[in-house]
C-alpha positions, 0 to 999 in steps of 0.5 A: 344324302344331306346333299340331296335334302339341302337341293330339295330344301333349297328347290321347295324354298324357291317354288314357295318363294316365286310367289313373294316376288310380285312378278308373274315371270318367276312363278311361270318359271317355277311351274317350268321347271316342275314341268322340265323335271316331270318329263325328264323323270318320265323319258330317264331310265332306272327312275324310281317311278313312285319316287318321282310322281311324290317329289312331282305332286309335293312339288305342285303342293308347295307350289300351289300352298304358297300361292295360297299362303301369299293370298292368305298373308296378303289378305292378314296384312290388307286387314291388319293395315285397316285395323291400323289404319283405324287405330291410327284414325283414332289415335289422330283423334284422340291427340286432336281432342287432347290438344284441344283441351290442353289449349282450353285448359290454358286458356283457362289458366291464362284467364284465371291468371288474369282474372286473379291479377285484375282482382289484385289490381283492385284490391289495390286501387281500393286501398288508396285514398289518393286520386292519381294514386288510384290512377296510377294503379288502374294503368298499371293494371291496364298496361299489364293486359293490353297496349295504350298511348295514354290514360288520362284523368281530369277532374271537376267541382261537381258544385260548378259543372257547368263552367266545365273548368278542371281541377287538374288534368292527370296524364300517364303514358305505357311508356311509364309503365314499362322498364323498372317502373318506379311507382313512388317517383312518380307519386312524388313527382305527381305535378310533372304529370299535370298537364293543360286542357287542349282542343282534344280534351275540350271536345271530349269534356263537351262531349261528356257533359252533353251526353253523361255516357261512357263511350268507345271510339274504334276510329283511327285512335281508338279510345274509351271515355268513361264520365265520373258522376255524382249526383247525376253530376260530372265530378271526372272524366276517365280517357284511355287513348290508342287503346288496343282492348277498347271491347275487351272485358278487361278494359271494362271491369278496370274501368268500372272499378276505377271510377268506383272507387273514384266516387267513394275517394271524392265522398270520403274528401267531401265527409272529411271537408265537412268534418273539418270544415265549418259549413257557414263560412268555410273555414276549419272548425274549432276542433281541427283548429286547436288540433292543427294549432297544437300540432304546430307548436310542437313543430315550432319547439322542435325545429325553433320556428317562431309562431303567432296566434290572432283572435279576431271578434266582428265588433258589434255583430250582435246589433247586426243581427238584431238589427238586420236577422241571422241571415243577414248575419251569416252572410257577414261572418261568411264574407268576412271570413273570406276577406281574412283567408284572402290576406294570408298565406296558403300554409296559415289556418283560419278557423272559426272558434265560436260565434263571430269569433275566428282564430289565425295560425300564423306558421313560421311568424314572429311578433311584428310579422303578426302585427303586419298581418292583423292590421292588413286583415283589420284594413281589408274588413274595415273596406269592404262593402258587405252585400247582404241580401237587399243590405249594404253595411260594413264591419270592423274587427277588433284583434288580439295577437300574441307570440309562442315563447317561453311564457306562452308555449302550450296552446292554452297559454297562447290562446289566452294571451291572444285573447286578452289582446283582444278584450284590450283591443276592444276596451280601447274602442274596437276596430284596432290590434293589440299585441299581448304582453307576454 
């Protein structure tokens, strides 16, 4: 009995089965075998009749179910395959979509990143009240957005624009930004990246000065020049060479924000010149005279340094101008006041301390070093030719010098001792030096 289900099940499995092999050749040789089975049944004697016409119909049934039931399945999967093919369609896009604004969103994060470290930039350019200072931070600003061969700032005196001649020519390299880079080496040693006007920069400066408008040249070198002005003058001029950004908006705003703050450096210098600086005759005011000269005095105290004072008045300034006018006048202290900075050292002051008088602070000199001093002064004024306007005339000074020492150790007491001087000097009929008693 089980012998004869297990032939049945395993006869049923195979004529559902033919239809799974792709190969017509094992359907026809289900329908065969059918066909064999039906007429042995047909010519065997002592066959249940009944039973062979059920085994033979149920065996077409499965027969032809399963060729059904294949076309049913094929036609599922050709549609399951659509719906997968269509939701691999849209994953495909959704993943394209992602990716897209994944790298959007980098892009902005790398712009803000950037945007965020250029405003830092500039925050600490406008921090600086030094001009290479204030280079030094544009180029490292600049070398942290793309690659250059240098940058380079020069310098003019707006007041003589038109002799072109710089000031000083700063030159740093991405070189000198790159590895551990050392900003207050630099800053130190900020005279090593002083270099000289060379046929390059002079056609640029030429350029500049005829045109007074930022440029970019995206030649073989490609650069960017950008004119300082002020008062419609060129005050600098700002040069980015083998620049890689030359369009970029970094470049720009970096750029823009430099030269900006340039201006104010350049203004705040000018302010802080006329503060300290009389207006006629160019030398310190009276205020940031005695302020240097007790500065001064307290240095020389502390590290015994010797230090002298000269009071110097123009003799007979008042008949000069009573004579010949103010304007007349004011060309003489002007001129007189120029022949003394020319007869001292860059690290003495000269200052104005009223009137036709002006005070010498003589750093680091004693008695006699003082003594040379006022007479070469005395001499150089007393040789000169002042030319006033249509005038020729001369001027002599009278000048009273004295000494820091123990009787003279604050500013008050030097002052008066060097002024003293200068009453005996001009009691004695002027035009000469008189050294202080004390």
């Amino acid at each position: 009995m089980w012998r004869f289900i297990i032939i049945n099940t395993f006869s049923f499995f195979i004529l559902l089965g033919a239809h799974f092999l792709k190969r017509r050749f094992f359907q026809a040789a289900a329908l065969m075998l059918i066909t064999v089975a039906a007429l042995a049944a047909v010519f065997q004697k002592g066959v249940d009749p009944f039973a062979w016409f059920y085994y033979l119909s149920f065996s077409l049934l499965v027969f032809f179910e399963g060729l059904q039931f294949k076309r049913w399945i094929y036609a599922k999967s050709s549609a399951l395959d659509g719906e997968i093919h269509e939701a691999l369609k849209k994953l495909e896009t959704a993943r394209a979509l992602l990716e897209r604004k994944t790298k959007a969103t980098n892009d902005i994060n790398r712009r803000a990143n950037e945007m965020h470290y250029l405003y830092d930039k500039m925050k600490e350019i406008s921090k600086s009240m030094d001009k290479f200072e204030a280079l030094l931070v544009f180029g490292e600003a600049l070398s942290g957005q793309c690659r250059f061969e240098t940058v380079v700032l020069a310098l003019f005196d707006e007041e003589d624009e038109g002799a072109q001649i710089s000031e000083a020519i700063y030159c740093l390299k991405y070189s000198d930004f790159e590895g551990l880079f050392d900003k207050s080496f630099i800053l130190k040693n900020k005279k090593e990246f002083m270099v000289a006007l060379d046929p390059f920069l002079r056609k640029i400066f030429k350029r500049v000065f005829e045109r007074r408008t930022p440029w970019a040249d995206e030649g073989v070198n490609p650069s960017a020049v950008y004119p300082i002005l002020m008062n419609n003058k060129v005050s600098g001029i700002l040069i980015v060479t083998g620049v890689s950004c030359v369009q970029s908006g970094a470049l720009s705003v970096l750029a823009g924000r430099f030269i900006s703050e340039i201006e104010r450096v350049k203004l705040y210098e000018k302010v802080e010149t006329l503060a300290l600086t009389d207006g006629l005759t160019g030398v310190a005011v009276r205020r940031h005279f005695l302020e240097r000269l007790k500065g001064e005095i307290g240095r020389s105290k502390k590290f015994s340094f010797n230090l002298s004072f000269l009071m110097i008045d123009v003799d007979y300034f008042k008949d000069v101008n009573d004579r010949y006018g103010h304007l007349v006048g004011d060309v003489v202290l002007a001129q007189t006041a120029e022949t003394i900075k020319k007869n001292v050292r860059e690290l003495d002051l000269v200052g104005r301390y009223g009137g036709e008088e002006f005070g010498v602070l003589l750093v680091e000199t004693d008695r006699s070093g003082a003594l040379l001093v006022a007479e070469r002064i005395r001499i150089a004024v007393a040789e000169t030719n002042f030319k006033a306007y249509d005038e020729k005339l001369r001027a002599t000074l009278s000048i009273g010098c004295a000494s820091l020492s123990k009787d003279l150790a604050d500013a008050g007491s030097l002052i008066e001792a060097a002024d003293g001087a200068l009453y005996e000097a001009k009691h004695r009929g002027r035009n000469r030096v008189c050294l202080a008693s004390r």
